[in-house]
C-alpha positions, 0 to 999 in steps of 0.5 A, spaced: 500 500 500 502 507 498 500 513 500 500 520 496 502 525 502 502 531 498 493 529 496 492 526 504 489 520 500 490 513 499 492 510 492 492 504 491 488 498 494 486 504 500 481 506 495 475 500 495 477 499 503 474 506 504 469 505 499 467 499 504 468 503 511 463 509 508 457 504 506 459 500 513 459 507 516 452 509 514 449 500 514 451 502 521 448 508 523 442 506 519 442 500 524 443 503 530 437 509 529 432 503 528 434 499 534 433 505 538 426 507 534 424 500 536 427 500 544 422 506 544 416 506 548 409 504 544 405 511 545 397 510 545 395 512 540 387 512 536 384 506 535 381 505 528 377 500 526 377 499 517 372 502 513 365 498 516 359 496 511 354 495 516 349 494 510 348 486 512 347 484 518 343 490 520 335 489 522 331 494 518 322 495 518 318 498 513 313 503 516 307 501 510 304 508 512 310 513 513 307 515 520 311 512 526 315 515 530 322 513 533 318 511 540 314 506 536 319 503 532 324 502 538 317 498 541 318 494 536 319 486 538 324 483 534 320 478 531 318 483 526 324 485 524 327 483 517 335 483 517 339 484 512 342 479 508 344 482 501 344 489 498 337 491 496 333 496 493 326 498 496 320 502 494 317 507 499 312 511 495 308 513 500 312 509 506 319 510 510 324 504 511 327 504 518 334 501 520 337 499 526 345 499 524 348 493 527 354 497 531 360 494 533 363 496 540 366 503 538 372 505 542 371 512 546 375 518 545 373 518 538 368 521 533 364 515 528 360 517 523 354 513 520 355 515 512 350 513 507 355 512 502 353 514 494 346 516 496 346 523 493 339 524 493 334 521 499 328 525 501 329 525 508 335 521 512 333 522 520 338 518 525 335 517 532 340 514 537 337 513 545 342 518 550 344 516 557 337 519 560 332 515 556 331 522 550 333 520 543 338 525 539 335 527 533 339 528 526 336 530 519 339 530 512 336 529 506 333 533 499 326 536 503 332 539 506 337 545 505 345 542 505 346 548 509 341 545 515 343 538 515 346 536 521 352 534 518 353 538 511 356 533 507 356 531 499 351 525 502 347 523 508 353 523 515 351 523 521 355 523 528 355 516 532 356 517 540 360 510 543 356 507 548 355 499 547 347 501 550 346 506 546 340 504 540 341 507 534 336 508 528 335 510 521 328 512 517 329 513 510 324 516 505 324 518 498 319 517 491 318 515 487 325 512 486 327 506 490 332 506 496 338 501 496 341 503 502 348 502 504 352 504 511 359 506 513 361 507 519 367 512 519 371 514 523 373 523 523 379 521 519 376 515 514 372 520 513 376 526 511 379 522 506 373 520 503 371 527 502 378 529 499 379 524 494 371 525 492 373 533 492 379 531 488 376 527 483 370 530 482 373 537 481 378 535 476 373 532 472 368 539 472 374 543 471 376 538 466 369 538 462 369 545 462 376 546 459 373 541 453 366 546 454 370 552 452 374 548 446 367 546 443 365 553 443 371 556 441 370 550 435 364 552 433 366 560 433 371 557 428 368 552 423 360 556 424 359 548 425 351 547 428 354 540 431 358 544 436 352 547 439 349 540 440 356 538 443 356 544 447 349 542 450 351 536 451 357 537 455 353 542 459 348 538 461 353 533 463 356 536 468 350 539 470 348 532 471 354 529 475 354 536 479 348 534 482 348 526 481 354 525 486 352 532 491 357 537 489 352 541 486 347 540 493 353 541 497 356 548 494 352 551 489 346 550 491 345 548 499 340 554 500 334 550 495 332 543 496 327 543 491 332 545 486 337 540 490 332 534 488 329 536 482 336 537 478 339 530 478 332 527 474 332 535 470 339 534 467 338 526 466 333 528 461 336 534 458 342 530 457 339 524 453 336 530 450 341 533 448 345 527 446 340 525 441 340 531 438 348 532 438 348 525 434 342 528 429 347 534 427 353 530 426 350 524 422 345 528 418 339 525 417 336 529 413 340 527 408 337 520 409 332 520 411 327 526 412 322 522 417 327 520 421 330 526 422 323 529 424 321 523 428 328 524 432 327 532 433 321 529 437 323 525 441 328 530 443 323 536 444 320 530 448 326 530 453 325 537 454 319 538 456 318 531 460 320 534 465 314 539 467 310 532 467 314 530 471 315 534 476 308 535 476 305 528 477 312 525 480 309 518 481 312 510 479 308 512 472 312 518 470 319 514 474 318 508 469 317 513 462 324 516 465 328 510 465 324 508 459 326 514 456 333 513 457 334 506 455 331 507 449 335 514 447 341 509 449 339 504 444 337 510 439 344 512 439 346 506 437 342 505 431 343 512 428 350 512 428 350 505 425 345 506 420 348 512 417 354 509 418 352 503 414 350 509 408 357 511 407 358 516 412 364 515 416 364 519 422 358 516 423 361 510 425 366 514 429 361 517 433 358 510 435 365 508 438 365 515 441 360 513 446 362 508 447 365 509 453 358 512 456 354 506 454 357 501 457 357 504 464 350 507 464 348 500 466 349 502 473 346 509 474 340 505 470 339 500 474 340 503 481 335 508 479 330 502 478 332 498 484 336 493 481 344 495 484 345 497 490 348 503 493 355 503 490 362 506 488 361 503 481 354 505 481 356 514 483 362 513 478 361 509 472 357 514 469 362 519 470 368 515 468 365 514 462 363 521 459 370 523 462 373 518 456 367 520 452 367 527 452 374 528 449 373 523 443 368 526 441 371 533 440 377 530 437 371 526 432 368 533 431 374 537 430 376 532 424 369 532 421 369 539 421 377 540 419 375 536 413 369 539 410 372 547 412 378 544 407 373 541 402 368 548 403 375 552 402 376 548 395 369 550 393 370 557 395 377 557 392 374 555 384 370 560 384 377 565 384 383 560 383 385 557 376 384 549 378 390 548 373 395 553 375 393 555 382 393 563 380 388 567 382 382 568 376 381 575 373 376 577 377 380 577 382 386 582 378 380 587 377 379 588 384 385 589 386 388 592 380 382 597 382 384 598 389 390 599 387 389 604 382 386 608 387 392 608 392 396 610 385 392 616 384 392 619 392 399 617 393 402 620 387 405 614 384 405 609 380 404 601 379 407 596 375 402 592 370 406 585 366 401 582 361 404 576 359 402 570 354 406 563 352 407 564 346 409 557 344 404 554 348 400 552 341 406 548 339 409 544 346 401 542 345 402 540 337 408 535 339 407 534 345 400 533 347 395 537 352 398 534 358 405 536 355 402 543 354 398 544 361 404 543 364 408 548 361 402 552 363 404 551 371 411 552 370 410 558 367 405 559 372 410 557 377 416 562 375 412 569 374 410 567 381 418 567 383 420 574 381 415 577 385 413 579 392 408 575 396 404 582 397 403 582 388 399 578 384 399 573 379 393 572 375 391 567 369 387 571 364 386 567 359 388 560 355 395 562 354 396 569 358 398 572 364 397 578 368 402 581 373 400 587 378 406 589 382 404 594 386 407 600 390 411 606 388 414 603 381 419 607 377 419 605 370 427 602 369 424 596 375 418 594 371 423 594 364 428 589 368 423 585 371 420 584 364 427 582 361 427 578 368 421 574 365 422 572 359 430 571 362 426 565 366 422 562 361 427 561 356 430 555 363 429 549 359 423 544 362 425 538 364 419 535 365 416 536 357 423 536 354 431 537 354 430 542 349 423 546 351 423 551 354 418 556 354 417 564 350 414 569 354 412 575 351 410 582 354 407 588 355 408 593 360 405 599 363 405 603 369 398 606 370 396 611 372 400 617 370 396 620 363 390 615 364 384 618 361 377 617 358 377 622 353 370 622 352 369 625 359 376 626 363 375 621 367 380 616 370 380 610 366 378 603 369 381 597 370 377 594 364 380 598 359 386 599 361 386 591 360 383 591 353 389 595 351 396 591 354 391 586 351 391 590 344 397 591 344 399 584 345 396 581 340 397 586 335 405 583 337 403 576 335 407 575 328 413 580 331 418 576 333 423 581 335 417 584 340 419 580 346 417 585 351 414 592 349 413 598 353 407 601 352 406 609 353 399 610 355 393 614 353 394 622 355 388 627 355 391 630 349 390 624 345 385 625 341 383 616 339 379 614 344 380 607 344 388 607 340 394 608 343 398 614 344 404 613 340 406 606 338 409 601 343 417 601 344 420 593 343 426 591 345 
């Protein structure tokens, strides 16, 4: 072994030892510290029992006429109780359900909680548990009620439990016209706070989430003008609407001063949401174009679901319940077999738009069959629905924005027809006039003038006679494409004719630049075009003229107007037809002095 006095550190061999002593080093500590942990005394702690369901086992009656008392029921024999054998539904129109939870042996110096877990609407909820002295200590819950005025303000029915072994306990449940299918927790303070906080966390994720997708729909509709985007937005509205009232966040926080609204919104927005749905699968498959029947016996059905509600509402009885779930079963079904059917008929997004829903379909099972007494109060059965729409409603927004990113592209072409040439992609002679107009103006209140090139492929008759069409439509794109290229963007290119171009380049222009610019195009027709022929090449002739300095109708004095001025660079060109040493003309533009009123001033200068 060496040492490097000089560094104070081993070379060597002493490296990997004090490798090994620092990590024994450390092995140790870490040991130590955990002997001295468990050498320490235990410290008393809270006792705390698992997350109880005291659902089965419990002893419940049901009061066939609504009208006992606690007194009553506690007088009860036991032989007239039933017992809790299995998660049940129970229909109480017009009668109330009383149950006596079977308590465990609750620890003292602890708060308990008697939670009705995934029951966001119950009519009336009131506990009863017997104090030391003989009285019963009343707590009440439930949609007939104010959130704000219930004994435990909570997103379901909570009650408080006071340890005591004597002490009998009692729950009376009312609700119409949907059945009851009770299940009871036993919670203690902290079970429960967790309870709520990852019930806050999930279902607030999913409203901002949903509103965040809500704000992208309207932005899509602003930018498509796309009637689907409405339909999506109800419907995604009235989703959120629903889930805020389903799960009792809406009861707890926005609305904790008005019973009435708190148990009228979970039927409303299921209603409106079926609605809504319905109508959002008639704007995207279009069922006009199919089939108009259809299509009016589907506005129906969803002007139905939007004003079933006030029949509801109004009678709330098992006749009105009933037509609700049948309602909802069947948009169910209808969905599915409209997108189907349009999708059979060659619609794609149709198909799209079954897969879509397909998440909320599957898990509108369980809300449904809660609703009608069938599942129990559950987890899967608060949730599933909300789970669903959180995976549907993002696909449906990617469907729409496609579809109307697709038609929006296939609109712009139609658009674009009626001004582009559809061979050359240049902008048609319209197009030219508007802008030559404009710019005639901003020429005449400036002082300047602008640059206007009409150009003609003077060879185009003989590429197509050795060639072929297709040999000459693709010299009419190069050339196309090369006057595009000694312009600027902000300048335009314009197809006027079979075999004629026009260009505008605007802004102060002296006459030099337009003659180097038409030197410089008849300069780039003359590049061979590979494509048709090693020898081809294209012969651009030109005239040019710099309005409008001297533009006159000399009739009345007035300027003169785009049309004109195109007829004589026009002229001018024709008349240059035979000439082949008239490659590029200069043409001096009528003055008021000019006594022709249709000729040229002076004969053009060629080059």
């Amino acid at each position: 072994m060496t040492f490097n006095l000089s560094r104070g550190r081993h070379v060597g061999t002493a490296t990997p030892l004090l490798h090994v002593a620092r990590n024994g080093g450390l092995w140790a500590v870490w040991l130590l510290l955990v002997l001295i942990a468990l050498g320490q005394p235990a410290q008393a702690g809270p006792v705390r029992l698992p997350d109880t369901d005291l659902t089965l086992g419990s002893r419940y009656w049901v009061d066939p006429d609504g009208t006992a008392g606690i007194d009553d029921v506690a007088r009860l024999p036991v032989a007239s109780l039933g017992t809790l054998d299995r998660h049940r539904g129970f229909d109480l129109s017009g009668r109330a359900l009383w149950i006596q939870p079977a308590l465990p042996d609750l620890p003292e110096g602890q708060r308990w909680y008697l939670a009705l877990s995934a029951s966001a609407f119950v009519d009336t909820a009131t506990l009863y548990q017997r104090q030391p002295d003989g009285s019963w200590r009343r707590q009440v819950a439930g949609d007939h009620l104010p959130v704000s005025q219930w004994s435990h303000p909570d997103q379901t029915p909570v009650f408080g439990i006071e340890p005591g072994a004597d002490s009998a306990v009692w729950l009376r449940l009312s609700n119409a016209p949907a059945p009851t299918s009770p299940r009871l927790q036993l919670l203690d303070e902290r079970q429960l706070q967790t309870k709520r906080y990852w019930t806050f966390l999930s279902v607030g994720a999913y409203l901002g989430f949903g509103l965040l997708v809500l704000f992208l729909g309207a932005v899509h509709w602003r930018l498509y003008r796309d009637r689907a985007f409405i339909a999506y937005c109800v419907y995604v509205g009235s989703m959120l609407g629903f889930q805020t009232a389903f799960t009792g966040i809406g009861g707890l926080f926005f609305w904790d001063q008005s019973p009435r609204w708190n148990d009228m919104a979970p039927a409303l927005f299921m209603l409106w949401l079926t609605a809504s749905g319905i109508w959002f699968v008639r704007e995207v498959c279009a069922l006009s174009r199919y089939s108009v029947l259809v299509d009016k016996l589907v506005l129906a059905w969803c002007v139905f679901g939007l004003l079933f509600p006030l029949l509801y509402f109004a009678l709330l009885n098992g006749l009105v319940f009933s037509l609700l779930n049948l309602y909802g079963l069947l948009s169910v079904l209808l969905s599915i077999a409209l997108c189907l059917w349009v999708w059979r008929n060659g619609q794609a997004y149709a198909g799209w738009l079954f897969l879509g829903f397909l998440p909320l379909h599957l898990a509108y099972p369980f809300p449904a069959l809660r609703s009608a007494g069938v599942l129990p109060d559950s987890w899967a059965s608060q949730y599933a629905l909300m789970i669903g729409s959180a995976i549907e409603i993002p696909l449906l927004l990617y469907i729409l924005h496609r579809r109307a990113k697709d038609f929006s592209e296939h609109r712009a072409r139609l658009r674009a027809l009626e001004s582009t040439d559809p061979l050359t992609g240049l902008a048609l002679l319209p197009v030219l006039t508007l802008r030559l107009r404009d710019a005639l103006v901003r020429a005449r209140r400036a002082g300047h003038q602008v640059g206007l090139l009409l150009v003609e492929l003077g060879n185009h008759a003989d590429i197509q006679a050795e060639y072929g069409r297709e040999a000459a439509d693709k010299a009419m794109v190069v050339a196309a494409a090369r006057l595009s290229e000694v312009v600027r963007d902000f300048d335009t290119v314009c197809r006027v004719d079979d075999t004629r171009f026009a260009m505008l380049v605007e802004g102060p222009q002296q006459t030099e630049d337009i003659r180097r610019l038409a030197q410089h195009v008849v300069a780039k027709g003359l590049d061979t075009v590979p494509m048709i022929g090693a020898m081809v090449s294209l012969n651009l002739r030109v005239v040019t003229a710099m309005p409008p300095d001297g533009v006159t109708d000399m009739a009345d004095d007035r300027p003169i107007d785009e049309t004109r001025l195109l007829a004589r660079l026009a002229r001018a060109l024709d008349r240059s037809a035979h000439d082949p040493r008239k490659v590029v003309q200069h043409l001096p533009l009528p003055s008021r002095s000019d006594r022709h009123s249709d000729g040229l001033s002076s004969p053009p200068a060629a080059v």
